[in-house]
C-alpha positions in Angstrom: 253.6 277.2 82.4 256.2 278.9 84.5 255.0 276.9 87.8 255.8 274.1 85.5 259.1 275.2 84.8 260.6 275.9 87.8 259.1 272.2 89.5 260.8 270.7 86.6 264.2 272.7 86.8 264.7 272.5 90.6 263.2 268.9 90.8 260.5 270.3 93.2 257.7 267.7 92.8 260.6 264.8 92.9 258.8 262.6 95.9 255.9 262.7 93.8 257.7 261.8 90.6 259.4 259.1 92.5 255.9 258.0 94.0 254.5 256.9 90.6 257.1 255.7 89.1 257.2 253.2 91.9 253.3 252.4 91.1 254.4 252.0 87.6 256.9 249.7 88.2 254.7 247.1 91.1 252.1 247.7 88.0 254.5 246.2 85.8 255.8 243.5 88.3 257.5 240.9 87.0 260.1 237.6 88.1 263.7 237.5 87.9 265.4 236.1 85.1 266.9 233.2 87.8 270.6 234.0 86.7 271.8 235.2 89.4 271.7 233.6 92.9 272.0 235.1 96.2 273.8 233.9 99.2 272.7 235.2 102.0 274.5 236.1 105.1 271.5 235.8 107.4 271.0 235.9 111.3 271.2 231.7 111.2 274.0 231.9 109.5 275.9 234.1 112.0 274.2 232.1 114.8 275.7 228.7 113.1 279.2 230.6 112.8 279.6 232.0 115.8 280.6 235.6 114.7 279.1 238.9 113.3 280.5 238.2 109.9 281.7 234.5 107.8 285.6 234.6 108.5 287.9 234.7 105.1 288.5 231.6 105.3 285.2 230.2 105.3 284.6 232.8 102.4 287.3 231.0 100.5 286.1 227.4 100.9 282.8 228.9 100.2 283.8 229.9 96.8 285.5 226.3 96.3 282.0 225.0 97.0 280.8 227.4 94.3 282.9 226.8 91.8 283.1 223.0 92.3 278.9 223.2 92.0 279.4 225.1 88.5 279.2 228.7 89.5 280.0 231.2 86.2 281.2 234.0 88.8 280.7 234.7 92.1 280.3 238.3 93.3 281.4 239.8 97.0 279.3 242.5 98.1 282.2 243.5 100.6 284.9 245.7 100.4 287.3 243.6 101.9 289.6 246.7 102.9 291.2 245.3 106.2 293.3 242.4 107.3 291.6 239.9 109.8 293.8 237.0 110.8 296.5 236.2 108.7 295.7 232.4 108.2 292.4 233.4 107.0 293.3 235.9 104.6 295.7 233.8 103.2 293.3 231.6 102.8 291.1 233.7 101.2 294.0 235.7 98.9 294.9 231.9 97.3 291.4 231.4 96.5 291.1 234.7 94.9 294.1 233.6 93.0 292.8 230.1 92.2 289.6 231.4 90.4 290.9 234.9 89.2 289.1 237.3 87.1 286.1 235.0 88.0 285.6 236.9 91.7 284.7 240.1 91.8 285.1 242.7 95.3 282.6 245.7 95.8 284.2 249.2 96.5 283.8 252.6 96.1 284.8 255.7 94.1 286.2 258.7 96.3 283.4 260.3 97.6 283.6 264.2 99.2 282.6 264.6 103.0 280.7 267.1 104.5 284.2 268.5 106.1 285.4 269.0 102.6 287.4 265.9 102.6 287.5 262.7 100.7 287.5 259.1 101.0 286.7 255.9 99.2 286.1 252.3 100.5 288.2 249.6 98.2 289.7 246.2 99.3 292.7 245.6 100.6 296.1 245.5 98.1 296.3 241.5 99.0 293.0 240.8 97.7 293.6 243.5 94.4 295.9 241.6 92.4 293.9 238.5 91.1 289.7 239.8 92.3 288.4 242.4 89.6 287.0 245.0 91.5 283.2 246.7 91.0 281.8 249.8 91.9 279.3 249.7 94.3 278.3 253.7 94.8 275.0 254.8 94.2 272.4 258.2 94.4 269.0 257.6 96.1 266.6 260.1 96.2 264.5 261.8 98.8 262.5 259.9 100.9 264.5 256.5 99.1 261.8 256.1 96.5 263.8 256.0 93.7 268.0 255.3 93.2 270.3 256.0 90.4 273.2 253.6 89.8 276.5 254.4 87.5 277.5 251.9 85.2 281.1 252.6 85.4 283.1 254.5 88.5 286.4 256.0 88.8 288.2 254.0 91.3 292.1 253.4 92.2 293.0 255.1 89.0 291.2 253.3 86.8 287.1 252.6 85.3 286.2 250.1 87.4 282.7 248.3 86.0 279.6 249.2 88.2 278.2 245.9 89.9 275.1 246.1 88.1 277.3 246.1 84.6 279.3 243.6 85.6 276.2 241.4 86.1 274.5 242.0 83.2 277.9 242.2 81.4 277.3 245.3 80.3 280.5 247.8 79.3 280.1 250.8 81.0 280.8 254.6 79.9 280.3 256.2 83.4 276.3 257.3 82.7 273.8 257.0 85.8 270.9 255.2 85.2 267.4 255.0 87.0 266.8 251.3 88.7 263.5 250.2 87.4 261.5 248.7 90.5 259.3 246.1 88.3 261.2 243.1 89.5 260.1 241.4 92.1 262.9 240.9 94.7 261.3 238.0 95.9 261.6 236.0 92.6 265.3 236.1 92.9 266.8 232.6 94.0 268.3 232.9 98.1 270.4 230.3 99.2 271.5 230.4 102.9 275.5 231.3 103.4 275.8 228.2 105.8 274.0 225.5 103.8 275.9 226.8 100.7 279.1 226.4 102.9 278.1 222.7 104.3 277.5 221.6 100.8 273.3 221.4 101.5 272.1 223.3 98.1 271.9 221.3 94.6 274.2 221.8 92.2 271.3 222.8 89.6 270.8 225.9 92.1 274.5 227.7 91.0 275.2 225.9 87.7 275.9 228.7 84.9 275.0 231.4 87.0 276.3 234.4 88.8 276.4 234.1 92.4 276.0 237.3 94.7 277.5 236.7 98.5 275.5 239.5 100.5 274.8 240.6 104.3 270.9 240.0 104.9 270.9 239.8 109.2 268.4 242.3 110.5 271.4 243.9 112.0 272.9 244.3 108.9 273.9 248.2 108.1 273.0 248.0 104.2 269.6 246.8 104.5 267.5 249.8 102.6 264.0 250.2 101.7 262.9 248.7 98.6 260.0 251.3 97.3 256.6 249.4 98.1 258.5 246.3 98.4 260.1 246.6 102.3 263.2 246.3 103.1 266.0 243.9 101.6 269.6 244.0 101.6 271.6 246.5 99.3 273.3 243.7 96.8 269.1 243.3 96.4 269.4 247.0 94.7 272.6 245.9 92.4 270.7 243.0 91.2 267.3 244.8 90.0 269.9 247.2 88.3 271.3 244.4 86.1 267.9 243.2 85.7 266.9 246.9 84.3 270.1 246.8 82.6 269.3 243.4 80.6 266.3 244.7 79.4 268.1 247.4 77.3 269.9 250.5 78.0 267.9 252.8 79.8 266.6 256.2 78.3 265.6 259.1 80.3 263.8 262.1 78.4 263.3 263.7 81.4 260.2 266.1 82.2 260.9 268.3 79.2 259.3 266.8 76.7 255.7 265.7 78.6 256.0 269.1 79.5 256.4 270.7 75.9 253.1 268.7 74.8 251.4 269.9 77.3 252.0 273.6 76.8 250.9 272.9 73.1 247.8 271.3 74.8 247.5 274.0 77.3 247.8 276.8 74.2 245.2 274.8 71.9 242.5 275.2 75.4 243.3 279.0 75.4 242.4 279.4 72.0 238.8 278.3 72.6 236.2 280.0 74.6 235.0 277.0 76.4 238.2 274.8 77.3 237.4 271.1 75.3 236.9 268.8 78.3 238.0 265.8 76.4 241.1 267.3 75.0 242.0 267.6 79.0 240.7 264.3 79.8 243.0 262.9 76.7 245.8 264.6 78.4 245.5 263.8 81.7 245.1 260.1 80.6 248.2 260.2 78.5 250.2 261.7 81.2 249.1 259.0 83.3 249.4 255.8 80.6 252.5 257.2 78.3 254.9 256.5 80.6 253.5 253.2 82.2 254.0 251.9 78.2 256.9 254.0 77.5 258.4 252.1 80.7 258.0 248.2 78.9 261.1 249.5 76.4 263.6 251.2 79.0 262.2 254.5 78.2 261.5 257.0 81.3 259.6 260.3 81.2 258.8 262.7 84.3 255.7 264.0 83.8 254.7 265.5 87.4 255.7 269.3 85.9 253.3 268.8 83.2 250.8 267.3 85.2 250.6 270.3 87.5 251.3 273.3 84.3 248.1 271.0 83.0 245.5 271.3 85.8 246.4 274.6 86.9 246.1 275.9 83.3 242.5 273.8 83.1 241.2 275.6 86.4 241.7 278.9 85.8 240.9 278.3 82.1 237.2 276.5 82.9 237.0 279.4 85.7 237.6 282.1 83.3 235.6 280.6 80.8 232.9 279.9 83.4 233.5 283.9 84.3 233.2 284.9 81.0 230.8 282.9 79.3 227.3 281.8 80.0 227.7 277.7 80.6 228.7 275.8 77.1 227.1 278.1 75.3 230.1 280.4 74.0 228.0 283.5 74.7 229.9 286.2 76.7 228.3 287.4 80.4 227.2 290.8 80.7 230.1 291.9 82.8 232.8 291.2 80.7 231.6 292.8 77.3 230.4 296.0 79.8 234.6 296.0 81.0 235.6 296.0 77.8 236.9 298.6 76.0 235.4 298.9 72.5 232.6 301.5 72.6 233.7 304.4 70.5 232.6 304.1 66.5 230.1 301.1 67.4 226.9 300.3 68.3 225.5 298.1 71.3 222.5 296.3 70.2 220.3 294.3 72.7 217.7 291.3 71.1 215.7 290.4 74.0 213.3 287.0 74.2 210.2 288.3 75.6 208.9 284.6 76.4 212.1 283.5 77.8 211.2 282.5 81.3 208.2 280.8 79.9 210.6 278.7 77.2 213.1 277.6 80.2 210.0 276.4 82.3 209.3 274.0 79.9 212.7 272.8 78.8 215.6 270.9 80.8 218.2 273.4 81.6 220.5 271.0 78.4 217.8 272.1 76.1 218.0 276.0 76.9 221.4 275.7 76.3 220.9 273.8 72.9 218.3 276.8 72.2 221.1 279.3 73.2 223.6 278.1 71.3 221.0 277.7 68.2 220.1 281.5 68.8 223.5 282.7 69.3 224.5 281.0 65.4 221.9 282.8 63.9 222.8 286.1 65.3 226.4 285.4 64.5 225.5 284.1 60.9 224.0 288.7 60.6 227.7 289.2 62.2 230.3 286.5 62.3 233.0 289.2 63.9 230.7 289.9 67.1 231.2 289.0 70.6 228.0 288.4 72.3 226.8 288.4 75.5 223.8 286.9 77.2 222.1 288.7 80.3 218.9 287.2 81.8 217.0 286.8 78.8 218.7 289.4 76.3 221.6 288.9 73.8 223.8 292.4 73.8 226.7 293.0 71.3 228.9 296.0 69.5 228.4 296.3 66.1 230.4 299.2 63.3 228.4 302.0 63.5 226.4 302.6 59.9 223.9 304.6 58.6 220.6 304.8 60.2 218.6 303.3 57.2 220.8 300.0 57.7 220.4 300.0 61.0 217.1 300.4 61.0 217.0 297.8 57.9 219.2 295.1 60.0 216.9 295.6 63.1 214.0 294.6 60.8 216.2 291.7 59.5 216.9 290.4 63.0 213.7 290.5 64.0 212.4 288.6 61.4 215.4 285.9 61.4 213.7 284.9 65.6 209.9 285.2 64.3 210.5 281.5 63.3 210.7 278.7 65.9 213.8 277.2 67.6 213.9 273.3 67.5 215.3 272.0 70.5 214.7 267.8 70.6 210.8 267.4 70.9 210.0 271.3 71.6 210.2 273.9 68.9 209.2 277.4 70.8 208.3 280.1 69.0 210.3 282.8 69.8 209.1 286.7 70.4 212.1 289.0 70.4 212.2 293.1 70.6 215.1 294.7 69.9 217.1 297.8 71.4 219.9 299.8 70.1 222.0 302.6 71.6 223.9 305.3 69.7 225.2 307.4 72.0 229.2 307.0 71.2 230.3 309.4 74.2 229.2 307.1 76.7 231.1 304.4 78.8 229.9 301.0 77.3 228.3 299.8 80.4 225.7 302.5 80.7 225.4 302.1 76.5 224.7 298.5 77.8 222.1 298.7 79.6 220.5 301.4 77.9 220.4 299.3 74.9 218.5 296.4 77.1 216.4 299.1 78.1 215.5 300.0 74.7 214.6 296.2 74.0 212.5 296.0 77.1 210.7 299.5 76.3 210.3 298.0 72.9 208.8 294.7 74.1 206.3 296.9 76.1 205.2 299.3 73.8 204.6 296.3 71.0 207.4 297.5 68.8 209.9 296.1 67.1 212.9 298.0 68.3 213.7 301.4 69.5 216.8 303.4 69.7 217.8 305.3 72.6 219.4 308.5 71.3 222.3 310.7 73.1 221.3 311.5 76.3 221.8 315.3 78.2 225.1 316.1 80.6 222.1 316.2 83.4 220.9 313.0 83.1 223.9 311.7 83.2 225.1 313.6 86.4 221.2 312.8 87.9 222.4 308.9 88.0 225.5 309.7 89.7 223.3 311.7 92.1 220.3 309.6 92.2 221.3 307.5 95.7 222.3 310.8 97.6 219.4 312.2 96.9 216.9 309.5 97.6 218.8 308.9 101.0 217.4 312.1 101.7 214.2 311.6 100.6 214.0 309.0 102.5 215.4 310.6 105.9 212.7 313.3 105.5 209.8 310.8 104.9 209.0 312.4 101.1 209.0 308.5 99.9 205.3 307.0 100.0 203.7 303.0 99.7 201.1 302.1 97.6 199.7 299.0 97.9 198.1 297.0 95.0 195.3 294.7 95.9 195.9 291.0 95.6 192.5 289.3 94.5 191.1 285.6 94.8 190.6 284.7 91.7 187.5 281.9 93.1 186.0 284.6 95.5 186.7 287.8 93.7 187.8 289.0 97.2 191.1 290.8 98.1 193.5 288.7 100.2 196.3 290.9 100.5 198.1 293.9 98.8 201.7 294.7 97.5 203.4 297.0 98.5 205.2 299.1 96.1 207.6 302.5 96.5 206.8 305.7 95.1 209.4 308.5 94.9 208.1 311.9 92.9 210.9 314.4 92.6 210.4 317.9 93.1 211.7 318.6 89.7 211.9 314.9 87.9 208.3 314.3 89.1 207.8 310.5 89.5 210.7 308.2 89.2 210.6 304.7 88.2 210.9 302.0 91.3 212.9 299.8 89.0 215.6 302.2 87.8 216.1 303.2 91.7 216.5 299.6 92.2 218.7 298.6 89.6 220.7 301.5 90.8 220.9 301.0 94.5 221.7 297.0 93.6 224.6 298.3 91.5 225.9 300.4 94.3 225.1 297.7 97.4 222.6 300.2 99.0 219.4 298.1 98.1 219.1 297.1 101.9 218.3 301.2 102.9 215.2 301.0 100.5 213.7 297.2 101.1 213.6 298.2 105.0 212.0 301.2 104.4 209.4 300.0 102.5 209.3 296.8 105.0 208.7 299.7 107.9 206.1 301.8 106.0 204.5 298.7 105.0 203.6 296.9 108.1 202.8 300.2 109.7 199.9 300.7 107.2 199.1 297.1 107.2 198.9 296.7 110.7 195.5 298.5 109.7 194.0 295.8 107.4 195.2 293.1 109.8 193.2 294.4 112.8 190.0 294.2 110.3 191.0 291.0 108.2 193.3 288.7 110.1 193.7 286.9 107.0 195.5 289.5 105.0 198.6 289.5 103.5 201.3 291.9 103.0 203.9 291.2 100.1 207.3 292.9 99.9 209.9 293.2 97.2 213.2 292.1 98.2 216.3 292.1 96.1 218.5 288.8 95.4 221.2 290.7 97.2 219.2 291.1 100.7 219.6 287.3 100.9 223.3 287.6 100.8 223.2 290.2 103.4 224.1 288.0 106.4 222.1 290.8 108.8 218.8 290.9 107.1 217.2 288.0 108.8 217.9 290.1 112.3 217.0 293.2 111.2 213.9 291.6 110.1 213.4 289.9 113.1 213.5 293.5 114.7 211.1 295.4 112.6 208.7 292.7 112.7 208.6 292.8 116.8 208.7 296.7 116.8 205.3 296.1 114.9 203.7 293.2 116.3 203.4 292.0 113.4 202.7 288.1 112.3 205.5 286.8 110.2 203.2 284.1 108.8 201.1 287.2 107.2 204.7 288.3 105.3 205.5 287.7 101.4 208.9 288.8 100.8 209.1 288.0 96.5 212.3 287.7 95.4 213.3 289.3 92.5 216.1 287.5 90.3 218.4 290.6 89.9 221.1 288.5 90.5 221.9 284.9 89.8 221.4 282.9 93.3 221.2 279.7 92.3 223.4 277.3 94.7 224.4 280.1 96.6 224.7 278.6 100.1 224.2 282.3 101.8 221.0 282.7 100.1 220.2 279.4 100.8 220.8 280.2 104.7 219.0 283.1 104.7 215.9 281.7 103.0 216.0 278.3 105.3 216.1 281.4 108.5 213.2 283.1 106.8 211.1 279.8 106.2 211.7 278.8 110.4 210.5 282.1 111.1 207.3 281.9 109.5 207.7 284.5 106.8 206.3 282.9 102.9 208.4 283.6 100.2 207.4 284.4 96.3 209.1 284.5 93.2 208.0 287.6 91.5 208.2 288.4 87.7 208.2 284.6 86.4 208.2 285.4 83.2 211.1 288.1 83.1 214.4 286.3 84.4 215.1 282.7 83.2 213.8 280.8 86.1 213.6 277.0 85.0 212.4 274.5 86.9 215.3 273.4 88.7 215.6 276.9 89.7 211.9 277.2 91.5 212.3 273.9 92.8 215.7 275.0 94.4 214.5 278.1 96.1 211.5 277.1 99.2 208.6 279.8 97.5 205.2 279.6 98.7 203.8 281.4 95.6 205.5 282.1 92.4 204.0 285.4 90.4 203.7 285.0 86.3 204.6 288.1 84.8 202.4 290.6 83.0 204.7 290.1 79.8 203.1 286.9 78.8 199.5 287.0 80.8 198.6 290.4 78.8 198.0 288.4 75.6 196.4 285.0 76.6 192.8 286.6 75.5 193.9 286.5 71.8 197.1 285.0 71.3 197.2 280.7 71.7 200.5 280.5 72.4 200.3 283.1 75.1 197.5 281.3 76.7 199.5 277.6 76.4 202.3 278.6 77.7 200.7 280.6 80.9 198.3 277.2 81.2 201.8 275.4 81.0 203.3 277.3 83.8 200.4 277.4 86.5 200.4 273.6 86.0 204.3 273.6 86.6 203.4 275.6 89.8 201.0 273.5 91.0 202.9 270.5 90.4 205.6 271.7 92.7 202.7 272.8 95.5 202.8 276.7 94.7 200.1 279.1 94.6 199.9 280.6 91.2 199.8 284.3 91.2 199.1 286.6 88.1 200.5 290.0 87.5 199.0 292.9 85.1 195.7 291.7 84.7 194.2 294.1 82.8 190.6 292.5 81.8 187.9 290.9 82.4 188.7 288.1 79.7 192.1 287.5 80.7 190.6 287.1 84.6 188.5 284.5 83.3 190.3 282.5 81.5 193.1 282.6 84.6 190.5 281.4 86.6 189.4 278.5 84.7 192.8 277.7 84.3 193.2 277.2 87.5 195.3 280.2 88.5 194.3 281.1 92.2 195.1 285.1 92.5 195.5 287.7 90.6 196.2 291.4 90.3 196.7 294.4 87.6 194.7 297.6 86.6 191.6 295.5 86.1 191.0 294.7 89.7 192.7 298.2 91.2 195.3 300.5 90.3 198.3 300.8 93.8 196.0 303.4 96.5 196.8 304.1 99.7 196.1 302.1 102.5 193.3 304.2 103.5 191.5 304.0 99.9 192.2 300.0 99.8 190.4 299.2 103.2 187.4 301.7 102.1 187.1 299.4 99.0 188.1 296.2 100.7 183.9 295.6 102.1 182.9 295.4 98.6 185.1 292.8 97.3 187.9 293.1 94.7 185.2 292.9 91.6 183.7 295.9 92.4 187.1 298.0 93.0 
């Protein structure tokens, strides 16, 4: 709004204004009304004369002709301030007498110089007497797309009629008005200064009108541009005036008012969390139509100020908004409930959709939505003054702190309100939700955050309904601060091992590759969980020290299956951030020729820690990756909300179903249609279809005759050492 105020106040976007008001008015195009004639003083003219300019008294028979032909008035656009030959202007002064008031002379108000000075240009005494005189000033704007004509000026003492007014015999109270441009200057009648002067026109051509005598030779010094129209002479200018001036008196509201709607308009889009698209598209078509109509009754409107107050305000609106909240669907991101400020005396609660990778496989990324918004009613129907946010596959909001019994009791309650299905156009998934909740007041609201979606996933794996995480001790909290520093050392002293858990063909029963996976035991924590040091490192951009680590341990101790089985496969976790590291492709490069190693016998699976959807780095860096051989996988399908257009957008080789939903495919249908569902999505964009947490014989089965091609979990071989996996490797993955 204040951008908007100061174009409007210093006139700053003028060219542009000027710009469409000139469309407007070649939109609006339309003839003369054929009462006034021009006669032109054109180069044939002066060739036919002889001279630069008609002498007086050829302008005085002239007007004889004129009048004798009917003529109502007949209008000079000349000064006539100096004396040529006497005869002549005798001539020419007992015309003027002859025909009086009926003979108008242009001339000019006083006018300051740039030396501080003033002057104005007015005919000479001799002609004054019996000619009325008419103001011929004017204000044209920059770049001469738009001009402003008075209707009256002050001139010799006295309010002399503009020559506009006088032609549409208009009284004038001194105003400026803006020329409209919709007349077409080549509608109005031209009659040639010579022919009217030999007697060669029809009388019909001057009978009862008003005749302009004008300079129109292409070395004439008041020929001006006409805005999209050319040049023409200036008289041209006067008579479009008195055309505007005919239509009615002229109004101009200025860029006020336009711009007053629009910071109404701009207010009502800040109310609402998603900016209304069509309440912007309704504005930017009215700025745009409004004053094309308002122009048809003399009214004029600037509307450039609003215009720009309008789409700056809809940009960074929609790019907050698109900051802030999760698509269309009104629900919060993560990041901006976790900067917020309300933690003390409330709360977080976390309800996380266990299935919600396998629901966004099989619906359009407009149906998720839909199922989001659906989802994010109900939770607001248990607390209509809530803000909630969405993260992955987890809602997260503050709620008053109460007593534990209600909490406990509204935990129930919400769980129960998502054990019903979700009707989204043809689909209706049922929905399996866990629920965590975090109590501990003292802490900042982003660790309360994630401990709360911690809660939910702990829940979701221990088959409970929720679980709350409690205060947690000074030390633990210091021990995250300290986590990084003291892995970094870990790491520099080599007291960080690799396991590697067998990958198994599901047709063969034979191992075909391992994963390799990091594992950190503290002297006094004792073993620490591989994706809290993650999640950690990724919040603190120091991911990259751990991947290559791992990368480095792992090809060493692969190198060793690879000399024995030149088929196998070594896959490596990589974080969504690596890929926007613009060095990891060459630091790959480098560790895989320290080791010899094939790059076409390299998984990196990509874990979606972070969103990288049309992210041209990652894009880059998995096109490098692809050239050099290396296979990619998405890993935990299942836990993110990977859609279709998602896996289709990223070049995988393999994409990994999580344990989450393969677990329960022995004895749950819906577990086993929706798993079926996703290996044939898979397939059907040429992926290999990779199970994770296989834990039975059953469940390997039923993979298999689904089609699923490998597998891995407890069932086939909890992580060993390299060492213990090639002593098992001879026997086949069934027997391990």
């Amino acid at each position: 709004m204040l951008i908007g105020l100061v174009i409007g106040f210093i006139d700053l976007a003028l060219p542009v204004e000027d710009s469409f008001r000139a469309v407007r008015g070649a939109l609006r195009s339309q003839p003369a009304d054929q009462q006034v004639v021009v006669v032109a003083i054109e180069d044939r003219t002066l060739n036919a004369l002889g001279s630069d300019e008609p002498s007086r008294s050829a302008d005085a028979q002239l007007l004889d002709r004129l009048f004798a032909q009917g003529a109502e008035r007949v209008f000079f656009a000349r000064a006539y301030a100096d004396l040529t030959e006497p005869r002549h202007d005798a001539e020419f002064a007992r015309a003027l007498d002859r025909y009086g008031s009926r003979v108008f002379l242009g001339a000019t108000p006083e006018i300051e110089q740039a030396d501080g000075s003033s002057s104005s240009i007015v005919p000479h005494e001799r002609f004054r007497s019996s000619a009325r005189i008419v103001s011929m000033y004017g204000e044209v704007a920059p770049f001469k797309l738009s001009f402003r004509l008075p209707t009256s000026s002050f001139i010799l003492g006295e309010d002399r009629p503009s020559f506009s007014a006088a032609l549409a015999r208009v009284d004038g109270d001194g105003s400026f008005y803006r020329v409209d441009f919709a007349t077409d200057p080549t509608t109005v009648p031209v009659i040639s200064y010579i022919d009217a002067l030999a007697g060669r026109t029809s009388v019909e051509a001057v009978r009862g009108k008003d005749v302009v005598i004008a300079p129109a030779s292409r070395g004439a010094r008041d020929m001006h541009a006409l805005p999209l129209r050319g040049d023409a002479p200036l008289a041209y200018f006067h008579i479009i005036g008195a055309e505007t001036l005919k239509r009615g008196s002229p109004i101009d509201l200025g860029w006020f008012p336009a711009f007053l709607v629009i910071c109404g308009v701009v207010f009502r889009l800040s109310k609402r969390a998603i900016p209304a698209e069509s309440l912007v598209l309704l504005s930017g078509v009215g700025l745009a139509v409004i004053p094309l109509v308002l122009d048809f009754i003399s009214v004029s409107v600037d509307v450039v100020p609003a215009a720009v107050c309008l789409a700056i305000a809809a940009f960074r609106l929609y790019r907050l908004a698109n900051n802030t909240y999760r698509g269309a669907t009104g629900l919060r991101r993560i990041e901006t409930l976790q900067g917020s400020q309300l933690a003390e005396g409330m709360d977080v609660l976390a309800l996380k959709i266990r299935n919600f990778a396998t629901i966004s496989a099989i619906l359009s990324p407009q149906e998720i939505d839909q199922l989001l918004i659906k989802a994010h009613t109900m939770l607001r129907a248990t607390d209509s003054s809530a803000e909630f946010a969405f993260h992955k596959d987890t809602f997260v909001w503050t709620r008053s702190t109460t007593l534990p019994t209600d909490l406990v009791e509204h935990a129930q309650g919400l769980h129960a309100l998502f054990r019903t299905s979700i009707t989204v156009g043809s689909q209706a998934p049922d929905i399996a939700s866990s629920i965590g909740i975090d109590s501990n007041y003292n802490a900042k609201l982003r660790e309360r955050t994630e401990n709360a979606m911690q809660c939910a996933e702990d829940a979701a794996r221990a088959g409970r309904v929720f679980l709350v995480s409690e205060s947690r001790v000074a030390d633990d909290i210091a021990w995250r601060g300290q986590i990084l520093s003291e892995l970094e050392t870990a790491l520099r002293n080599d007291e960080v091992g690799v396991a590697f858990q067998p990958k198994v063909s599901l047709a063969t029963g034979l191992v075909v590759g391992a994963e390799a996976l990091l594992r950190w035991t503290h002297p006094t924590r004792g073993d620490i969980a591989p994706d809290k040091v993650v999640a950690i490192a990724e919040e603190h951009g120091r991911v990259g020290m751990i991947t290559f680590y791992v990368l480095n341990r792992a090809l060493v101790q692969a190198r060793k299956a690879l000399d024995r089985y030149p088929e196998f496969r070594i896959s490596i976790n990589i974080s969504a951030l690596d890929l926007r590291d613009r060095m990891f492709v060459p630091q790959l490069e480098q560790i895989i020729a320290a080791h010899r190693f094939p790059a076409a016998n390299i998984i990196l699976e990509i874990t979606e820690t972070a969103p990288i959807e049309n992210d041209d780095a990652v894009s880059r860096t998995m096109g490098d990756l692809k050239r050099m051989g290396v296979k990619l996988s998405v890993d935990d399908f299942g836990m993110g909300h990977a859609s279709l257009e998602y896996l289709r957008w990223i070049p995988a080789d393999e994409v990994k179903i999580d344990r989450s939903f393969v677990t329960g495919i022995e004895t749950s249908e819906a577990d086993r249609a929706l798993v079926g569902s996703a290996i044939q999505m898979i397939h059907s964009l040429g992926r290999t279809a990779v199970a994770e947490g296989v834990e039975t014989l059953g469940v390997s089965k039923i993979l298999r005759e689904m089609g699923c091609e490998e597998a891995q979990g407890y069932y086939f071989s909890r992580p060993l050492p390299m060492d213990a996996l090639l002593a098992q490797m001879p026997k086949g993955a069934a027997a391990a």
